[in-house]
C-alpha positions in Angstrom: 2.6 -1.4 -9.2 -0.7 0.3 -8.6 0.8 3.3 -6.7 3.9 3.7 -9.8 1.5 3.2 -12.3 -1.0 6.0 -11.0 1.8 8.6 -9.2 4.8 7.2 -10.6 4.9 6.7 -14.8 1.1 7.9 -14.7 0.1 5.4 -17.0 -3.4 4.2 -15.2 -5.6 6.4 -13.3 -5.0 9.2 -11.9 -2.4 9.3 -14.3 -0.2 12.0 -12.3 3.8 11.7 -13.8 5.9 12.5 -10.6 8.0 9.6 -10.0 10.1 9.8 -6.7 7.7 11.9 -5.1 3.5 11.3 -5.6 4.8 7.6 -6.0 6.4 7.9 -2.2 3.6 9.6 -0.7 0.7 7.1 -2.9 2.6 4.1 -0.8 3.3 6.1 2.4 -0.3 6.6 2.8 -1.7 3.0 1.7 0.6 1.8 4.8 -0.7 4.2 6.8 -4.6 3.1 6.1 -3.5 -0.4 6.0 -2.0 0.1 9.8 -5.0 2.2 11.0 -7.2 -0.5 9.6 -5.6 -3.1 11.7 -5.6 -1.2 14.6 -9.0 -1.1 14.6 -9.1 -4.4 13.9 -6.8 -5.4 16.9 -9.0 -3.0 19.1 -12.4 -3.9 18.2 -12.9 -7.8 16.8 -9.7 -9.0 17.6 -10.6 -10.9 20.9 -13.7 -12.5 20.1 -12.8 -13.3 15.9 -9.3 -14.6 17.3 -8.0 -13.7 13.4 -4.7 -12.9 12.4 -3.5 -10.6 9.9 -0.7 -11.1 7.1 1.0 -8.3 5.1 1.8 -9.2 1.3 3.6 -6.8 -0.9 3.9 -7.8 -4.8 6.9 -6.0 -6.6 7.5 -7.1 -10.4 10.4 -5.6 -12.4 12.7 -5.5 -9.7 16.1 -8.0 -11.0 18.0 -8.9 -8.0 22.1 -9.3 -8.7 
């Protein structure tokens, strides 16, 4: 919702209207920091903080059929 919202309808901030394109590229690049960010996790802490890591994506407005 965040990424549509901001690239997508432009409705919240940055408020940029170019749905199917800065809507793509908004998500593309969240799951790219998201992955880098566990990386680093895996690399650094990992071992010694023995966490785990879970991946949650919310979607609203979507009717399944």
């Amino acid at each position: 919702m965040i990424k549509f919202s901001g690239y997508g309808s432009g409705s919240k901030a940055p408020g940029i209207k170019q749905s199917g394109t800065q809507d793509y590229i908004a998500t593309h690049n969240q799951l790219r920091a998201h992955a880098k960010a566990y990386r680093l996790y895996e690399l650094k802490y990992k071992q010694t903080q023995k966490g785990r890591v879970a991946f949650y994506q919310s979607s609203r407005g979507i009717i399944f059929i």
